[in-house]
DOKE-901784 format. One record per residue (C-alpha): y, x negated, z negated. Coordinates in Angstrom, 2 decimals, padded with zeros to 5 digits. Layout:
BEGIN
north; east; up
Y; X; Z
...
This chain:
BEGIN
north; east; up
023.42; 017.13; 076.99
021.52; 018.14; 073.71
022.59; 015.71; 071.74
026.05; 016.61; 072.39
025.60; 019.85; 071.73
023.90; 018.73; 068.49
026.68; 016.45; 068.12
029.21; 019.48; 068.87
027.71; 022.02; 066.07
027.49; 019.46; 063.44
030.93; 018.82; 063.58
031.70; 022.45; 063.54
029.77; 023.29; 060.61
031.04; 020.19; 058.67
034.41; 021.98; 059.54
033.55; 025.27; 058.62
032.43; 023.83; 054.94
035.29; 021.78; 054.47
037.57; 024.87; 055.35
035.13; 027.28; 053.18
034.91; 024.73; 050.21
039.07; 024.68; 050.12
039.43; 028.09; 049.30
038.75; 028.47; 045.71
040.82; 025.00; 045.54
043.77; 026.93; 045.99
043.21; 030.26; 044.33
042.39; 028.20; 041.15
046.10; 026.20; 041.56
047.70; 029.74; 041.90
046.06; 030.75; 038.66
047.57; 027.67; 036.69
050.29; 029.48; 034.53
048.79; 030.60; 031.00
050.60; 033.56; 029.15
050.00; 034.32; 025.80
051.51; 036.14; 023.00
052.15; 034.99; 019.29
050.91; 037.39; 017.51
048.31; 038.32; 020.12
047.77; 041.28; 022.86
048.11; 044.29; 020.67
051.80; 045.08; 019.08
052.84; 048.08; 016.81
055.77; 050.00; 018.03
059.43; 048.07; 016.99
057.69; 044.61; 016.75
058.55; 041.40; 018.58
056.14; 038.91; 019.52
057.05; 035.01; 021.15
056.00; 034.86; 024.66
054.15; 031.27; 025.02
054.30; 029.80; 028.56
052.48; 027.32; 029.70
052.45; 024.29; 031.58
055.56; 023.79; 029.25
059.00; 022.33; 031.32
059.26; 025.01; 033.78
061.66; 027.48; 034.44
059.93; 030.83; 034.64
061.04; 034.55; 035.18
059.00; 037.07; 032.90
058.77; 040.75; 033.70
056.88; 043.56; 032.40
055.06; 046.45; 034.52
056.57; 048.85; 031.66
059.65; 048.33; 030.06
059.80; 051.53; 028.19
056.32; 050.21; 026.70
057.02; 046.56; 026.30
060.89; 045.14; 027.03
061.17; 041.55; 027.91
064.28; 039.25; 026.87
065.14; 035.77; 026.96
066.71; 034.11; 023.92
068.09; 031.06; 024.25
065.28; 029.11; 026.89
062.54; 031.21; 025.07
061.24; 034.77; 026.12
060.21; 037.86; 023.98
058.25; 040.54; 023.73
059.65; 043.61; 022.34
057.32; 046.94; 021.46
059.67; 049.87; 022.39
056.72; 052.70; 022.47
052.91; 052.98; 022.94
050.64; 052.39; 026.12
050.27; 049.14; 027.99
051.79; 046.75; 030.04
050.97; 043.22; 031.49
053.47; 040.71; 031.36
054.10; 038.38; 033.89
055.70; 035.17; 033.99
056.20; 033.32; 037.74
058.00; 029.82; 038.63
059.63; 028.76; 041.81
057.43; 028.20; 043.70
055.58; 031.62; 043.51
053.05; 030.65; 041.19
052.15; 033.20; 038.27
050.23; 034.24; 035.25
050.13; 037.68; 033.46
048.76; 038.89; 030.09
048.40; 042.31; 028.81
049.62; 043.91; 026.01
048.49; 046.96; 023.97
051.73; 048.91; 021.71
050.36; 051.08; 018.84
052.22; 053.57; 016.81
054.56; 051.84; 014.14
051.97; 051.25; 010.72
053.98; 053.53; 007.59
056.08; 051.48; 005.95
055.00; 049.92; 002.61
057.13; 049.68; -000.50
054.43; 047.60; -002.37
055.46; 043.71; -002.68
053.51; 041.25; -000.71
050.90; 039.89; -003.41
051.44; 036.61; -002.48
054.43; 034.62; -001.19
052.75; 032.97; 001.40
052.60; 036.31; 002.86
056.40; 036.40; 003.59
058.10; 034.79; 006.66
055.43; 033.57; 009.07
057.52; 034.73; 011.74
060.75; 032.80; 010.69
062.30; 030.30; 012.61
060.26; 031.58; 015.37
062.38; 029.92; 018.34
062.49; 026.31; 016.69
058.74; 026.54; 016.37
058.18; 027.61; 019.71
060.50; 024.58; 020.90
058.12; 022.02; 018.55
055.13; 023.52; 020.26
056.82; 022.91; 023.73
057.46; 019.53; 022.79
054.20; 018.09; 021.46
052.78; 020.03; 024.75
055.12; 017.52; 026.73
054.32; 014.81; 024.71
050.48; 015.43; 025.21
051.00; 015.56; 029.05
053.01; 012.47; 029.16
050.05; 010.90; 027.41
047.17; 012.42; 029.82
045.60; 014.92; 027.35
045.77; 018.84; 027.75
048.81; 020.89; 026.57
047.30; 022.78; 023.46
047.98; 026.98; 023.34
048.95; 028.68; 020.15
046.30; 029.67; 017.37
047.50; 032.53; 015.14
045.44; 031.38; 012.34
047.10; 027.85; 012.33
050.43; 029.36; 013.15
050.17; 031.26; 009.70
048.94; 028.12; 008.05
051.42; 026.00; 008.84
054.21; 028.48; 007.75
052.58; 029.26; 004.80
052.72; 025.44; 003.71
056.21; 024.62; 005.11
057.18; 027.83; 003.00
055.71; 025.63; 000.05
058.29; 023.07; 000.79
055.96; 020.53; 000.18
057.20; 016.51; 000.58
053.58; 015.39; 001.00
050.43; 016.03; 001.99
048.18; 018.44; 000.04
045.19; 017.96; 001.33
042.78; 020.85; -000.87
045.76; 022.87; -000.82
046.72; 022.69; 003.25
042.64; 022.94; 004.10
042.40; 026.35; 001.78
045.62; 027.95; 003.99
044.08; 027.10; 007.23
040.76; 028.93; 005.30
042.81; 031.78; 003.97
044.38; 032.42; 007.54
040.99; 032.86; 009.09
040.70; 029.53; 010.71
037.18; 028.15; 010.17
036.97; 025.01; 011.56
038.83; 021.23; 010.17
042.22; 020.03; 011.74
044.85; 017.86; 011.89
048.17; 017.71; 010.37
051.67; 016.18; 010.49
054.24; 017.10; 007.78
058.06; 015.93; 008.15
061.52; 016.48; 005.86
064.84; 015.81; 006.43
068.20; 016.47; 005.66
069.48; 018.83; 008.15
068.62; 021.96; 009.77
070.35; 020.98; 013.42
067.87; 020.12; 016.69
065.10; 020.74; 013.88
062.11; 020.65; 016.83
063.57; 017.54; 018.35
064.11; 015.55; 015.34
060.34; 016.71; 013.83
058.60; 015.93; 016.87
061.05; 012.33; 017.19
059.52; 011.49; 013.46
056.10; 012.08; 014.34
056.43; 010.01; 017.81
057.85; 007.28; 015.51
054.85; 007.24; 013.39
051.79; 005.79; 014.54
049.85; 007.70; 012.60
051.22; 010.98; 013.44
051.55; 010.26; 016.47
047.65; 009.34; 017.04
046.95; 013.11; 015.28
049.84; 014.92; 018.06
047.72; 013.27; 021.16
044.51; 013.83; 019.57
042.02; 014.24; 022.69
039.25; 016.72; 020.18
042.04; 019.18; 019.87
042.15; 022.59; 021.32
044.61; 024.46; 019.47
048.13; 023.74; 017.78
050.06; 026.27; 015.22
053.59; 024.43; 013.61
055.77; 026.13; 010.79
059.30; 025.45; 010.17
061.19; 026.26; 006.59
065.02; 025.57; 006.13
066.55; 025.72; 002.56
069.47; 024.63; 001.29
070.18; 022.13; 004.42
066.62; 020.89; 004.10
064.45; 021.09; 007.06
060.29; 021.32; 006.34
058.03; 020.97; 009.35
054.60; 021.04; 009.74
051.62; 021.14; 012.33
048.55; 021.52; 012.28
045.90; 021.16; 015.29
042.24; 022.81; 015.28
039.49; 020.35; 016.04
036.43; 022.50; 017.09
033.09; 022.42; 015.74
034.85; 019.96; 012.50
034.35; 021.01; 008.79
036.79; 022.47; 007.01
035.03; 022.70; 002.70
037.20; 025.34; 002.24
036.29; 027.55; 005.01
């Protein structure tokens, strides 16, 4: 008779660990959708930011707690975030299956306006061609999966990197000159890089991200396990299409930084 009753709370407490133990399992799946802004969780009043989403291939539905603070649209299959006044609101992005992740974001007053030129024309555009970067960035994500390493979220510093030296319209690599913008936009560690051209400016992220799948070489860099980061630039001019991307590799040397 004991040692059934021995026999009777054992199995109980196993069962009561195995049910406690399962808990956080689940809480931690629900929390598996990562939100993040481009240019990061504080906006000035009138500016837009890209909304990144990640796992990338979903469908998801964005909302924001405060419209009249921060507006959400969708463009095309991307979302934004637009600044209409000050305070704060989080931003939350869901999928079908009830699943969701939020961020917040902080509007400021509009900085005055400047009438001084930008010293430097590296300065100018690092937000253009925001949505066909956004689409690279979704596709080298999918391309990691399909190759077992982690989708990589966006760095600000190596977003304004990589613009800065697809603005440069560069044809090859410049190795001192690429490794000084990813120092000059405040990102202090060594990286990775692709660079494609082609004639064209149509399906722009598909056709960059088909080149550097075709290369063995670039491709190695894309699935590149020591990355933690990715920022990609896009420059079209005069039906010529410049890509670049460029993925952080923590703890590396950059000589320029």
């Amino acid at each position: 008779m004991i040692s059934t009753k021995k026999r009777i709370a054992v199995t109980l407490t196993a069962t009561i660990l195995t049910t406690a133990l399962a808990v956080p399992a689940t809480a931690t799946e629900a929390l598996a959708i990562r939100v993040s802004s481009y240019k990061g969780s504080t906006l000035e009043v009138g500016e837009r930011s890209g909304i990144i989403i990640g796992p990338s291939g979903t469908d998801y539905t964005v909302t924001s707690s405060n419209p009249d603070t921060v507006a959400v649209e969708q463009v095309l299959t991307f979302w934004v975030a637009v600044a209409k006044g000050s305070g704060i609101a989080e931003i939350t992005a869901s999928n079908s299956v009830g699943e969701c992740g939020s961020m917040t974001l902080t509007v400021g007053p509009a900085a005055p306006t400047s009438l001084e030129a930008p010293a430097s024309g590296d300065s100018v555009g690092l937000m253009d061609n925001l949505e066909i970067r956004q689409e690279m960035i979704r596709l080298i994500n999918q391309t990691r999966k399909d190759n077992g390493v982690p989708e990589l979220p966006v760095n600000e510093a190596l977003m304004n990197a990589a613009q800065a030296c697809s603005n440069r319209r560069y044809t090859w690599h410049h190795a001192p000159e690429e490794s000084q913008a990813a120092a000059d936009a405040g990102y202090p560690y060594g990286f990775g890089d692709n660079l494609t051209v082609f004639t064209g400016t149509t399906d722009a992220a598909r056709r960059a991200v088909d080149n550097w799948i075709n290369s063995p070489g670039h491709f190695e860099t894309m699935i590149n396990s020591r990355c933690d980061c990715i920022g990609v630039g896009v420059t079209q001019h005069d039906g010529i299409t410049y890509c670049y991307m460029f993925v952080g590799i923590p703890n590396s040397v950059n000589f320029y930084a």
